[in-house]
N, C-alpha and C positions, 0 to 999 in steps of 0.2 A: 504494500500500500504506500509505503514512504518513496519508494525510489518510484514508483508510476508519478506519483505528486512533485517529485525530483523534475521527472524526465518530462513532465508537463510545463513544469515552470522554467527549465531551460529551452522547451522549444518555443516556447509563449517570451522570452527574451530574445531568444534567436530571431524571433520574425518580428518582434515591435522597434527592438533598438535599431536594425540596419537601415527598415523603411523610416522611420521618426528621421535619422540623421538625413537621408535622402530627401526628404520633405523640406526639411532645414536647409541642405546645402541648394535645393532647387528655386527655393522662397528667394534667400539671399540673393541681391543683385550683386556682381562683381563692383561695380562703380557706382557710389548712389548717387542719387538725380542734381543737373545743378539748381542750386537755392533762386526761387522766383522772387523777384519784390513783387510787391501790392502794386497794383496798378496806380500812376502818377506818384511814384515814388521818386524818380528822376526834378519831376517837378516842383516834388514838397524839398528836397535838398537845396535845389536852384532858389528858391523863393527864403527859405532860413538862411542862407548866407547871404542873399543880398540883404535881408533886414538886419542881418548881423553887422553888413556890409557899414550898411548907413547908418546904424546908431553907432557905431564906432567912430562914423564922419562925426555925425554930430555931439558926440563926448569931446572930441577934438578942438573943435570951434568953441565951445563953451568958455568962457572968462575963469579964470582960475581962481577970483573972490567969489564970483557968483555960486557960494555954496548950497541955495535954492533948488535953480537949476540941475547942477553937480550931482545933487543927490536923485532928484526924479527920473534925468538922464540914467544912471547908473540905476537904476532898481530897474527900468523898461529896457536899459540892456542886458542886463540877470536874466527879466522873464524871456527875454528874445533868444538869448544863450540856453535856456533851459528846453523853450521847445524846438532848437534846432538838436539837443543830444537828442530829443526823444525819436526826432524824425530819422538822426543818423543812427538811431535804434532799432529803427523799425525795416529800415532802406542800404543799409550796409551789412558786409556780411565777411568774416574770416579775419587775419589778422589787422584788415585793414580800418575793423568796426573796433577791436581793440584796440588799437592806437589810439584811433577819433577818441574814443568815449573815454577813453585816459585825457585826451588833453583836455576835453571837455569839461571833464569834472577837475582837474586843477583850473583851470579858468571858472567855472562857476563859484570854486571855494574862494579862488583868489579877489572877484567881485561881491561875493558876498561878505567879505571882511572887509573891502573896502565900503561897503554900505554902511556896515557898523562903526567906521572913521566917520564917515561923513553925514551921516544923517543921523543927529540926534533931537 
């Protein structure tokens, strides 16, 4: 009785594990697919860097007493830097979303501390 239950359950492994692995290795693609952006992803990048573009112009321009100015300037350029990491979040992909979002967030931290210089 024991070795029929033996000889059952090595041939009930014989025929599960070869086909199981076959399934697995047939499923698996050699090369997986390349990464799609969302549609108008090229777009949303172009349009975050030019508003990044131009509040940077106009941080620029600004009078260096006019600490008013200075500070409202610098908090709408935080909110402008924070939705272009989102967008290079959603729209970049491989080491090159890595790098972005590394500089990105030193530059967010690096303006949001100067927020807390200048606008109290």
């Amino acid at each position: 009785m024991l070795r029929r239950f033996i000889l059952a359950a090595v041939a009930f492994i014989g025929l599960i594990v070869p086909g199981s692995l076959a399934l697995a290795f047939l499923s698996a693609s050699a090369t997986p697919a390349p990464v799609q952006n969302p549609p108008g992803c090229e777009r949303a990048v172009q349009d975050a860097d030019a508003s990044v573009a131009a509040l940077q112009a106009r941080l620029h321009k600004v009078a260096a007493g006019d600490s008013t100015q200075m500070c409202q300037l610098t908090r709408l350029y935080f909110l402008e830097m924070v939705k272009a990491r989102a967008v290079t979040a959603l729209c970049r992909h491989g080491s090159e979303r890595a790098r972005l979002l590394g500089n990105f967030d030193a530059d967010v931290d690096t303006i949001n501390n100067s927020i807390a210089k200048l606008c109290r």
